[in-house]
C-alpha positions in Angstrom: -16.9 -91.4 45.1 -16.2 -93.4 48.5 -13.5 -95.9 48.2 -15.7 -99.2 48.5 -17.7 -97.8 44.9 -14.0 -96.9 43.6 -12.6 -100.2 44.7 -15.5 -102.1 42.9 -15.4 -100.0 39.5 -11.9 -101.1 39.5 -12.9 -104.7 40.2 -15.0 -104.9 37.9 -13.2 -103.1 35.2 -10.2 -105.7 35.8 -12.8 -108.4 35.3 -14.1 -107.3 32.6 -10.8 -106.7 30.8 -9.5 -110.1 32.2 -12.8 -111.6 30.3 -12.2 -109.5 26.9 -8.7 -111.1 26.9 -9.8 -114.3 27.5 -12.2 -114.1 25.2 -9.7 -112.9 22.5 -7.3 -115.5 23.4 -9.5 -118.3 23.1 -10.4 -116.9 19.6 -6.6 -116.6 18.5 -6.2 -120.5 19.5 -9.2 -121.0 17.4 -7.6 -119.6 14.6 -4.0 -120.4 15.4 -5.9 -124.1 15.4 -7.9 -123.8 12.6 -4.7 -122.3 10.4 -2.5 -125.7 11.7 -5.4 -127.5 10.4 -5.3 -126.0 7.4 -1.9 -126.4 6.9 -1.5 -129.8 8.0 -4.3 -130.6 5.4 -2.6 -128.9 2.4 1.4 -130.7 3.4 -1.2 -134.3 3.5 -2.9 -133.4 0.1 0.8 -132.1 -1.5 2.1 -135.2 0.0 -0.3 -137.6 -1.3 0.4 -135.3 -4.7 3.6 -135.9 -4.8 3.3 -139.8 -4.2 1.2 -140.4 -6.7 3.1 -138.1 -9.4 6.0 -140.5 -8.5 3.9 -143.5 -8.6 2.9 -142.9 -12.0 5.8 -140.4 -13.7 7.8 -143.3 -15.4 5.0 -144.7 -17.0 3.3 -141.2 -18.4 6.4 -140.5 -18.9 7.9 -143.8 -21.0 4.3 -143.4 -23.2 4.7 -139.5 -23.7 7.6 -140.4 -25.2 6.7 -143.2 -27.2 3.5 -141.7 -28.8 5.4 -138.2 -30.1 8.7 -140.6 -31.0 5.6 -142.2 -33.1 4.2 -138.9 -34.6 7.8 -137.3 -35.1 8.6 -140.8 -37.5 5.3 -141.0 -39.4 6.2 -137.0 -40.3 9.2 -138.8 -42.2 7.0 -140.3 -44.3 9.0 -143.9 -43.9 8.7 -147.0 -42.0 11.8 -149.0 -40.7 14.0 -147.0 -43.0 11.3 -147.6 -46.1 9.1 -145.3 -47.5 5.4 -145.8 -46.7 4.6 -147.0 -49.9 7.2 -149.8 -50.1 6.5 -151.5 -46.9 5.7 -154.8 -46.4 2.4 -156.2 -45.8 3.8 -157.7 -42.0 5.3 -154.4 -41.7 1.7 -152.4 -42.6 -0.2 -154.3 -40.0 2.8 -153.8 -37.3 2.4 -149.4 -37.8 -0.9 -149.5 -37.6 -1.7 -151.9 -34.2 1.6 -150.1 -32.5 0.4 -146.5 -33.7 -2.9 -147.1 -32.2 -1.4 -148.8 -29.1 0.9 -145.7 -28.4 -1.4 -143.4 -28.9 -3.9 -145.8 -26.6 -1.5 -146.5 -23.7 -1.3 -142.9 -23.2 -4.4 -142.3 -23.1 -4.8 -145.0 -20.4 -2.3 -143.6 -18.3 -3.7 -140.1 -18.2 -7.0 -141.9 -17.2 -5.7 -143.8 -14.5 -3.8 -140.5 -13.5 -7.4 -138.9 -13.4 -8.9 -141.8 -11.1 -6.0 -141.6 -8.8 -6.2 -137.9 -8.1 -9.9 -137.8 -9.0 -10.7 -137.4 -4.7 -8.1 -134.7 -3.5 -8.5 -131.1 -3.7 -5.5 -130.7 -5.4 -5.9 -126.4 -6.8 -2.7 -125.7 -4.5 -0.3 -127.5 -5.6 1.6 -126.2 -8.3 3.2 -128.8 -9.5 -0.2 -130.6 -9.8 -1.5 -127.4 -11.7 0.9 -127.6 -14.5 0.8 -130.8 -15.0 -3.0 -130.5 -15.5 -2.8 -127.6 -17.8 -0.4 -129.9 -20.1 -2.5 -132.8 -20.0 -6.0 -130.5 -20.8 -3.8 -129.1 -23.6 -3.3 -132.4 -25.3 -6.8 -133.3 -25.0 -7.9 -130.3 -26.6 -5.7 -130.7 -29.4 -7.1 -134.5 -30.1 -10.4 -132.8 -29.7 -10.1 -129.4 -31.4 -12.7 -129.4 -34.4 -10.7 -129.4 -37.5 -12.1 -132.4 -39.4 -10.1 -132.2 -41.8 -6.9 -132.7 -39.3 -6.6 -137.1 -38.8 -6.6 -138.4 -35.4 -9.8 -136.5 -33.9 -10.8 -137.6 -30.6 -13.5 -136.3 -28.4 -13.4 -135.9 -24.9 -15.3 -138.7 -24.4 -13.6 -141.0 -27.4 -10.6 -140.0 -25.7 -12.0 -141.2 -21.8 -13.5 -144.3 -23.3 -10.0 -145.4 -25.0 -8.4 -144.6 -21.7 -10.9 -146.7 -19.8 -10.3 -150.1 -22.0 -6.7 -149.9 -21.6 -6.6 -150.1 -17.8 -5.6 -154.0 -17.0 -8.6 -155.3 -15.0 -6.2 -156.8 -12.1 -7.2 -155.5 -8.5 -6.0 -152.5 -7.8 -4.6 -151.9 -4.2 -1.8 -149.3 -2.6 0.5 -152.1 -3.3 -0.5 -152.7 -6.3 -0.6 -149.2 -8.9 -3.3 -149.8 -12.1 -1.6 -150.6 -14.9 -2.3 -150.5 -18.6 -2.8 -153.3 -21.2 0.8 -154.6 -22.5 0.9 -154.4 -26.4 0.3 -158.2 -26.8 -2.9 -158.0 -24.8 -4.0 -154.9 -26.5 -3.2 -157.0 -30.1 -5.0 -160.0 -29.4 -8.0 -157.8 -27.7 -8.4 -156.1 -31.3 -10.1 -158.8 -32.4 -12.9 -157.9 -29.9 -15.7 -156.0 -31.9 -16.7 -154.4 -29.1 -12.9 -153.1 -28.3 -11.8 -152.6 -31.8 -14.9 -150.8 -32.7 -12.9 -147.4 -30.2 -9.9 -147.7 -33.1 -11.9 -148.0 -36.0 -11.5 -144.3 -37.4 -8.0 -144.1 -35.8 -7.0 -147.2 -38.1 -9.1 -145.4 -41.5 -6.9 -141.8 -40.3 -3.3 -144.1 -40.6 -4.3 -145.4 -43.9 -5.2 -141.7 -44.9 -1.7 -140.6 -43.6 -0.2 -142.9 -45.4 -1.5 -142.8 -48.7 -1.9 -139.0 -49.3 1.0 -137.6 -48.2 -0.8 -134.5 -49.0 -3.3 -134.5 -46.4 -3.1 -132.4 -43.2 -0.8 -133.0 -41.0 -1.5 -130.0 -38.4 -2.8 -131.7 -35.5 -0.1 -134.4 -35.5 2.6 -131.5 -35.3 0.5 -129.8 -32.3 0.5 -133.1 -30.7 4.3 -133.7 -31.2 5.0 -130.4 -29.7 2.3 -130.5 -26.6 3.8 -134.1 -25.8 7.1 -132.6 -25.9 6.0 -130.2 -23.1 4.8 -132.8 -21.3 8.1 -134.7 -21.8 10.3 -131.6 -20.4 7.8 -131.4 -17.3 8.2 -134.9 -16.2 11.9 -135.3 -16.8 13.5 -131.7 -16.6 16.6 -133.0 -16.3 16.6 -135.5 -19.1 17.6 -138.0 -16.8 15.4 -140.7 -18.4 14.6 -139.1 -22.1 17.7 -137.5 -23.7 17.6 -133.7 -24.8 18.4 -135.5 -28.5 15.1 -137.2 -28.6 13.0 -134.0 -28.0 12.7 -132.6 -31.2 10.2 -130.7 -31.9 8.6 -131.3 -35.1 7.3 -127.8 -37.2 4.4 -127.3 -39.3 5.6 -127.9 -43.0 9.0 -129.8 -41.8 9.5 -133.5 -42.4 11.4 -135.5 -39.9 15.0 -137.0 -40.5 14.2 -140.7 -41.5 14.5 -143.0 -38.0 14.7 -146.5 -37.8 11.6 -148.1 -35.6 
């Protein structure tokens, strides 16, 4: 082989290597690129994640709380230090409009949680995830089918609730949805349309009240799932104290509380 052929093989082999690396280095940018991207999208979508967990944690929070404290005091079986049967008429119609609003305004925060988060891909962040298991796990216990257990709620009993309590004022990034305050949510009752969502709710209280007997199952599930939730948002019991996180068990009755 005379040197010119040689000297071209050579060139020629140089190029083509020098094309092959090219070739793989623009592939490895793409990648490098595309993995940047990915990651830049995940820290945006844990970001927003995390702002709108904080943006809303007080308030899930505050009605977590309120709704088991609710539960763990009808398991008493008393009212305002009085036993169910001895309270007053003014005191009757107070447990059963606050019952319902607890047990509503919680509902309304976990379906403004659900709009808010309703657009981001959210399966990565862990935090997100457990949150999400929690919530499902209280809305399968309000919907489990044991009709004989008060305080059923389908899935979509449970949506519909949630959707009436969101305040109807403009919502903007300034501005987070809010649910109905308790005085609102009292004078709307005498709504048909708005009081026909409570009226099993309201027939299930007057059940739990008057056969102390009947089956209290699901309201101790609830008390306990709520719990959960409780110890998830505030896991330093920095705005719920350990003392006020008892969980209630099937077949015990709560120490007597005043309201």
């Amino acid at each position: 082989m005379s040197n010119e052929v040689l000297t071209s093989a050579i060139a020629a082999l140089v190029a083509l290597i020098s094309v092959a690396i090219g070739i793989y280095g623009q592939v490895r940018t793409t990648r490098l690129q595309h993995q940047l991207v990915q990651q830049r999208e995940t820290q945006s979508q844990e970001a927003k994640a995390t702002e709108i967990l904080a943006k809303y944690r007080d308030p899930l929070l505050r009605a977590a709380h309120d709704l088991q404290s609710r539960l763990f005091r009808l398991m008493s079986g008393t009212f305002l230090g009085t036993s169910f049967p001895n309270i007053t008429k003014t005191e009757k119609i107070y447990l059963f409009q606050n019952t319902m609003y607890v047990l509503a305004e919680y509902l309304g925060w976990v379906e403004i949680l659900r709009r808010e988060i309703r657009f981001l891909d959210l399966g990565n962040v862990k935090a997100n995830h457990r949150l999400a298991e929690l919530m499902e796990s209280i809305t399968e216990i309000f919907s489990q089918d044991s009709r004989k257990d008060l305080f059923r709620l389908l899935r979509g009993e449970q949506r519909a609730i949630g959707e009436i309590m969101i305040a109807s004022a403009t919502h903007t990034n300034a501005a987070p949805l809010e649910c109905l305050g308790y005085a609102t949510f009292v004078q709307k009752l005498k709504d048909p349309d708005f009081n026909y969502w409570f009226k099993n709710l309201h027939k299930d209280i007057e059940k739990f009240i008057r056969e102390p007997g009947v089956s209290r199952n699901r309201i101790v599930l609830l008390q306990n799932a709520l719990i959960d939730l409780i110890d998830f948002l505030d896991p330093d019991c920095a705005r719920i104290p350990e003392s006020k996180r008892k969980k209630v068990k099937p077949g015990e009755y709560a120490f007597h509380a005043k309201d």
